[in-house]
N, C-alpha and C positions, 0 to 999 in steps of 0.2 A: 691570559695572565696579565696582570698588572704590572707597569713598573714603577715603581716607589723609592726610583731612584731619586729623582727630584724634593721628595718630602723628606728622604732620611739625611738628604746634604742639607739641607733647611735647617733641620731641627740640628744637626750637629754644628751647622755655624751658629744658630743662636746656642747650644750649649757652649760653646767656645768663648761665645762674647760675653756671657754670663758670667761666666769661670772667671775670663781676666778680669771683667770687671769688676765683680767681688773682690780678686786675688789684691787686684789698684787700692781695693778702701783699705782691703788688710794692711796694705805694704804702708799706704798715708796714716793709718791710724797708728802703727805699730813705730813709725818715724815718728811722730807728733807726740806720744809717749813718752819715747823716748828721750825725744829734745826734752819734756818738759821734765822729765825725773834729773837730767842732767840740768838742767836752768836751776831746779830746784836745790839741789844737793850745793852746787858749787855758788849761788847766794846767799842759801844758808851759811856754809863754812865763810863765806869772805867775811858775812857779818860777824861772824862769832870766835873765827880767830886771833881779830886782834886784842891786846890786853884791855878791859875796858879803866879808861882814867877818871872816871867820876862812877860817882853812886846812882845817876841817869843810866849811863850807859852800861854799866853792874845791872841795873834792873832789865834793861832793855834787852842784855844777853841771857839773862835766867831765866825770861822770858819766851823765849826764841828757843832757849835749849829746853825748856819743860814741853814745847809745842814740839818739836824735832823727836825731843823722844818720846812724848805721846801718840805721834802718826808713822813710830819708826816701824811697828808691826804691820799697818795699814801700807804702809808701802812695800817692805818686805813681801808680803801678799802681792803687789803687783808684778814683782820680778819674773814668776814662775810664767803664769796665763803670757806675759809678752814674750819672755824666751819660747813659749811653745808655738804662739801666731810667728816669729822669725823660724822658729824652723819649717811650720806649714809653708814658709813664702821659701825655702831652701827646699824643701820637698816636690815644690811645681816650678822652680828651676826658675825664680824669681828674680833677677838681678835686682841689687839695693845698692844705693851710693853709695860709695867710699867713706863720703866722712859718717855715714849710718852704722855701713860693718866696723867700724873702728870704733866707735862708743858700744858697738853692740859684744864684742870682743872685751870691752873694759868694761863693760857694767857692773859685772860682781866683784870686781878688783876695787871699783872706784866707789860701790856700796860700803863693801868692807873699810875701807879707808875711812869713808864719813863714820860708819859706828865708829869704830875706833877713835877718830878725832870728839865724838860726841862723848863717850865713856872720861877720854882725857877730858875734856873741859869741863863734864860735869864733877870733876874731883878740882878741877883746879879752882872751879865757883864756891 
């Protein structure tokens, strides 16, 4: 009889290294995301809350809020696929930084907020 012990610890440490290192690009990707839906939301809002004092900067926010709310469905769409890759990375017992789980906890909170601010400013334009 053969033993195939050595082959089956083989193939299970490269499954192994597989596994994290996919689980890595998920965790980077699903961070990267993330930062960038919150980069976006909260440059958006800085620009478009303040009152604008000229007919420039009126153009320049109607602007900004017809693109916001044109890619609001397009993003909305992103929310779900990334909550499901965070919980694949909670499923294989993933550790994520702190300040990741803390936007990842506030996402829907601080989506719902931007609409809201968006609906308000487009009645207040």
């Amino acid at each position: 009889m053969l033993d195939n012990t050595n082959i089956k610890t083989a193939l299970v440490n490269v499954m192994l290294c597989w596994e994290n290192t996919y689980l890595k690009v998920i965790e980077d990707k699903c961070c990267s995301v993330l930062s960038d839906l919150y980069s976006k939301i909260n440059i958006n809002k800085a620009q478009l809350l303040p009152d604008p004092t000229d007919h420039q900067q009126l153009k320049k926010n109607q602007d900004l809020l017809e693109k916001c709310i044109k890619e609001k469905p397009e993003t909305e769409a992103r929310l779900g696929p990334l909550e499901d890759k965070f919980n694949l990375l909670d499923y294989y017992g993933v550790s994520i930084n702190d300040e990741y789980l803390l936007k990842r906890r506030n996402l829907r909170e601080v989506w719902t907020d931007f609409c809201t601010a968006l609906d308000e400013m487009e009645i207040r334009n």
